[in-house]
Residue, then its C-alpha position, 0 to 999 in steps of 0.5 A: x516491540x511495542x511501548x509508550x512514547x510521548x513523541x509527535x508525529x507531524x500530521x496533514x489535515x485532510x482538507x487543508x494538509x497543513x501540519x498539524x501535531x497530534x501525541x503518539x500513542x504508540x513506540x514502534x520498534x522495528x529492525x531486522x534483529x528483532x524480528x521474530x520467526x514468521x508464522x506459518x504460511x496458510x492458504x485461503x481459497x478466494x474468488x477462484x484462487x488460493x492466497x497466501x497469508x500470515x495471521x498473528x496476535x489476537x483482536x480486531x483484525x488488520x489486513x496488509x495490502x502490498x504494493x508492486x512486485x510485493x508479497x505477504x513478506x512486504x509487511x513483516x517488519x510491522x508484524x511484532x508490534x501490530x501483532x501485539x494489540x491486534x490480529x495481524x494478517x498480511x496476505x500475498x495478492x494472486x499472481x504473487x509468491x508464493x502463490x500458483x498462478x492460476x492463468x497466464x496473467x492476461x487476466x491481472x487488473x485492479x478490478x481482479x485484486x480487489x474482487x480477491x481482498x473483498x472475498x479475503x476479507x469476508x472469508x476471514x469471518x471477522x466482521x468489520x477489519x482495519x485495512x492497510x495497503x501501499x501504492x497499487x495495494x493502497x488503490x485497491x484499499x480505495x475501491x474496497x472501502x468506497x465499495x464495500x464501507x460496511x467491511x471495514x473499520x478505518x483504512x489506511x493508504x499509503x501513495x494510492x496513485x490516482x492520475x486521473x486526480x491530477x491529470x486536468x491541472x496544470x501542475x499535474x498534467x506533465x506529472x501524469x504524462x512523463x509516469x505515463x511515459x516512464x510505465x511504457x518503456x517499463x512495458x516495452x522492457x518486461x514485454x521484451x522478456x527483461x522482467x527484471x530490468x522493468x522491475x528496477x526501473x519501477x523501483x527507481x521511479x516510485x523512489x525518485x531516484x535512478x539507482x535507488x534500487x542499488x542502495x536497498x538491502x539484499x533481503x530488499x532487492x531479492x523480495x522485489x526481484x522474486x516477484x518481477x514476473x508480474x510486471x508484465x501482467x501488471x503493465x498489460x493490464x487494463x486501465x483502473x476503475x475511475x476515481x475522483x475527487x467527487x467520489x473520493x468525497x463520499x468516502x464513509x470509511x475513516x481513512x489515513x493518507x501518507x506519503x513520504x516528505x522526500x516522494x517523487x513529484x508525482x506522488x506528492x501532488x497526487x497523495x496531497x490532492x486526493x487527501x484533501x478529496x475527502x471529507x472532512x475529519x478524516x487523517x493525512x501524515x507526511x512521513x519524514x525520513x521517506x519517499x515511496x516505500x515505506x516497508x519497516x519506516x518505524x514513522x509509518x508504522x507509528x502513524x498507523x498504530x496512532x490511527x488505528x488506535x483512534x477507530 
């Protein structure tokens, strides 16, 4: 559902992340309940694998990019009311359900998934498109809009998780190395064949909190649960393309930075630092009510409808 509303949002500057409040364009309504049926689910043939994807709705399209151990379902609360003003396409990167896997994993790297999103997008065929993505989705919206601008509208990442950002400052340098140490005990689990267990303990590291995963819905925790075979892959991957603030500055895409006000230490440091990397004019949002995951945060949602509907 989508509606009027004359609420306000709490926005950061993307230079100087001061709050700032800006009007609400849009009422964005999510629950379970109201949820409709899923379009069916389509396949598209990009860079050598097929892809999985939901379209719906008409207008400028919208793309959504998941993050870890998600898939095109990550985003289905969001569904009705984007779908209402645009066209909606969520898609489910390759190694993830339902998709086949074309190799053994060794071959999951950042650089990968972003070669399949540029040749997503270009198969869509619908000219420039608005891209939307979280956590390791949200980097690889980074690399798409710094590498192919002319593909996108305006982009939207939600925690894009830079270290190399924060890895020289004082405040950052015990931030990066305990995630680094945290990822390899994730590494040692899933390499040991425990994929499962490596995915709950990435759920309750983005989320800050060590249980957090028990608190989360059954639909929540069987979604995550049905995509645990990737973490292997993921934590052998190689390291991801080099980001930083210089670069970040040269960014030519409109873009929106969130981040939850209750996100882990790490990612408040690092979200906030590469939003005030880019150029001036550009958005960051401190989502209220949130840490690390944002799937169904009517806040986020209405974050990025303010946004979109803005480019």
């Amino acid at each position: 559902m989508l509606c009027l509303s004359n609420g306000t949002l709490s926005l950061a500057s993307a230079r100087l992340i001061s709050l700032l409040s800006i009007p609400i364009v849009a009422c964005f309504a999510l629950s379970v309940a109201a949820a409709t049926e899923p379009p069916p689910i389509k396949q598209f043939h990009a860079n050598g694998t097929d892809l999985a994807y939901v379209e719906e709705g008409k207008g400028t399209t919208v793309v959504f990019v998941h993050g870890a151990n998600g898939d095109w379902r990550s985003w289905e609360l969001f569904r009705p009311a984007v779908a209402e003003r645009y066209r909606y396409v969520s898609y489910s990167r390759r190694y993830h359900l339902p998709n086949p896997w074309p190799g053994d994993g060794s071959d999951y790297s950042f650089q990968l998934h972003a070669a399949d999103l540029v040749a997503f997008i270009q198969g869509l065929n619908a000219g420039p498109v608005h891209l939307v993505g979280t956590s390791y989705g949200g980097f690889l919206v980074t690399l798409v809009a710094l590498e192919h601008p002319e593909l996108l509208r305006s982009a939207v990442v939600n925690d894009p998780g830079v270290p190399a950002l924060i890895a020289d400052m004082p405040d950052g340098k015990p931030l990066v190395a305990e995630r680094a140490k945290s990822f390899g005990e994730m590494k040692e689990v899933a390499l040991a064949g425990d994929n499962a267990k490596a995915a709950v303990l990435l759920y309750d590291w983005v989320e800050g909190e060590k249980g957090a995963f028990d608190k989360i819905s059954e639909v929540r925790r069987e979604r995550w649960l049905a995509n645990a075979s990737t973490m292997r892959p993921m934590m052998s991957q190689p390291a991801p393309p080099s980001i930083s603030c210089a670069t970040l500055g040269k960014m030519k895409v409109p873009m929106l930075v969130t981040r939850g006000k209750h996100d882990n230490p790490f990612y408040v440091l690092n979200t906030d630092t590469f939003a005030s990397c880019l150029p001036p004019g550009n958005r960051a949002a401190i989502i209220p009510n949130a840490a690390h995951v944002m799937s169904g945060n009517t806040a986020f949602g209405e974050a990025v409808l303010t946004f979109l509907a803005e480019h």
